[in-house]
C-alpha positions, -999 to +999 in steps of 0.1 A: +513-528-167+481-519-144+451-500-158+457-476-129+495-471-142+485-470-177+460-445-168+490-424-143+511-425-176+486-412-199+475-384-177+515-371-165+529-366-133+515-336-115+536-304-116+543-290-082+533-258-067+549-225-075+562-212-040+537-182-038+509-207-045+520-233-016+527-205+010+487-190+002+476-228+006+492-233+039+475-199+051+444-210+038+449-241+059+458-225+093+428-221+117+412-190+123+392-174+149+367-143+141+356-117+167+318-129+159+290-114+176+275-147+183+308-160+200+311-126+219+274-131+232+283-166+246+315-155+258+298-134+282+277-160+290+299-181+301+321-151+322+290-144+344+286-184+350+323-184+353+318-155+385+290-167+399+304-205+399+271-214+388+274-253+363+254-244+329+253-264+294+258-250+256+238-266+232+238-267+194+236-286+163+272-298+151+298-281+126+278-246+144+311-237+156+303-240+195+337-261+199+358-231+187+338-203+206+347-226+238+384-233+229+389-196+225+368-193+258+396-209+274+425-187+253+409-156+268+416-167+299+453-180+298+469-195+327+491-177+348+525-187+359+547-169+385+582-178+395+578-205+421+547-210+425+520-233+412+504-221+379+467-205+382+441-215+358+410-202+355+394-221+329+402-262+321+391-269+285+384-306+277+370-327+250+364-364+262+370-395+239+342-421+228+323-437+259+343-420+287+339-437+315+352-413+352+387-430+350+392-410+313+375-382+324+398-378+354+429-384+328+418-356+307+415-331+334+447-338+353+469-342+320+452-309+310+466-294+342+501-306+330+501-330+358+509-370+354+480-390+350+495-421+370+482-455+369+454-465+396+419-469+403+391-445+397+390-434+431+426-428+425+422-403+395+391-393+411+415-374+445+442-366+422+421-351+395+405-326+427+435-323+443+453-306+406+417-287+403+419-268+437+459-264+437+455-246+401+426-224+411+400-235+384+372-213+385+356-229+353+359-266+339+347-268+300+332-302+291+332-305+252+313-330+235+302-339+269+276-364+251+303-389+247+304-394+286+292-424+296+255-420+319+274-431+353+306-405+346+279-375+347+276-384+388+313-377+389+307-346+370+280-334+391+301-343+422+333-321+409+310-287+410+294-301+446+331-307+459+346-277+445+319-252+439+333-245+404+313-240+372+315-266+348+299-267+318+284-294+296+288-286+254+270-310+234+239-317+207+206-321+218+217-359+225+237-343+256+198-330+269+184-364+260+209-381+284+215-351+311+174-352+315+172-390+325+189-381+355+170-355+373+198-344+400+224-340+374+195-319+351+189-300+378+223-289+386+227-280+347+191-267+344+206-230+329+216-237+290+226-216+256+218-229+224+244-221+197+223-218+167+231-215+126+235-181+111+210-160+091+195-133+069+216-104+076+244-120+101+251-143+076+262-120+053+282-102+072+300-132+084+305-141+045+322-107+042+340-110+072+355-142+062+362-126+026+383-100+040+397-115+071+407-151+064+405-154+025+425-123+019+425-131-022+445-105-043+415-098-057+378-092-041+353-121-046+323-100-039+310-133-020+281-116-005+264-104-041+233-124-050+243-151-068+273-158-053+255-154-017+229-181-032+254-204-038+267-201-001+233-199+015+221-234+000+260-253+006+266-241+037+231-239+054+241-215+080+264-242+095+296-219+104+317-248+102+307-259+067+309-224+055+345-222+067+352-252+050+336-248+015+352-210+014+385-224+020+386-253-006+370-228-032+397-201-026+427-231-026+409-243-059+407-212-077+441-196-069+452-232-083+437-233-114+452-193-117+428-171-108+435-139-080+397-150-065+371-170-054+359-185-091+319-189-091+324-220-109+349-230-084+324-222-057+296-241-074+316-273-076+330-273-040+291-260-023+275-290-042+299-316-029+283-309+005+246-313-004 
């Protein structure tokens, strides 16, 4: 016998959940989006770039939650479909993979559009991916982690808003500046830019009790925005929205399954310092 099985027999088998316990788990686990003020404010944002067709960027650090705000950007704005006729979509929401190059980039936008992404050459994709672009009525084309485009795809980019007089936008770090601003006709065209920033002082808090109430929903209140246990989030999460969603999700799945009806603070302690 292994150390590792001698070890599994000495410890037991682990007990499954009780069903109450796996169906708060699996809410716990589903994702989430909060009428924030911050999102709300970008939102606009991006509706008076969206009217005016003018090409902008969002910048912020990662895990600040500016993928979601976009995503739901995108929701907001649902596609319409009318018997028929071909569907209208305001806003195409992307996220490219590692070192795009224009052939993926076409890919992503015409598979978005629920149209076939057939085989050819990049001036292939290129016509197709305009051709789906104008016959859907895109008003707004969302470029997520647009850093991962490769410096020559960002000529096709700045071609697709010359072309089509569309709005696209650029979401990245501040890497996506460092590579936008070595080309100064593609800069130029994306000059206008939001930065997505961490929360703070009293938003922060708010945003703790909002996620308390809203997504946590424990049988019993956590009081997460008292001092110490406000301390404890402050220092784990700092003012990342992302990292805050996380560690108050693993400390509410660990304390309702070690028994208790809330967020324990040693539960909370444990989980914020596995992100320092």
């Amino acid at each position: 016998m292994t150390q590792a099985k001698e070890w599994a027999e000495v410890l037991g088998e682990f007990q499954p959940d009780d069903d109450w316990l796996k169906a708060e788990i699996a809410r716990l686990r589903k994702k989430t989006v909060m009428p924030l003020a911050q999102v709300s404010q970008l939102h606009d944002w991006l509706d008076g770039k969206r009217k005016s067709r003018q090409s902008c960027r969002i910048v912020g650090e990662s895990r600040t939650g500016k993928s979601v705000a976009c995503e739901a950007y995108f929701y907001r704005n649902k596609p319409q479909q009318e018997a028929g006729k071909k569907p209208i979509v305001p806003v195409v929401y992307v996220q490219p993979p590692q070192k795009c190059g224009p052939k993926e980039l076409f890919k992503e936008i015409i598979e978005f559009l629920k149209h076939r992404a057939t085989r050819g050459t990049v001036s292939d994709l290129r016509g197709r991916a305009i051709e789906v672009l104008q016959a859907c009525g895109v008003e707004m084309l969302i470029i997520d982690e647009a850093d991962r485009l490769k410096p020559e795809t960002f000529a096709d980019v700045r071609d697709i808003y010359d072309k089509l007089g569309i709005a696209v936008v650029l979401v990245g770090t501040d890497r996506l500046d460092a590579v936008i601003k070595r080309d100064e006709q593609v800069y130029n065209r994306f000059r206008a830019c939001h930065r997505f920033g961490k929360l703070s002082g009293e938003e922060f808090k708010k945003t703790i009790a909002l996620w308390e109430q809203k997504i946590l929903n424990l049988p019993v209140a956590s009081n997460l925005i008292s001092k110490d246990m406000l301390r404890i989030l402050t220092t784990g999460t700092e003012g990342y929205i992302g990292r805050m969603d996380e560690i108050l999700r693993e400390a509410a799945i660990r304390s309702l399954s070690f028994g208790y009806k809330k967020v324990e603070k040693k539960c909370l302690e444990e989980v914020a310092k596995e992100y320092k």
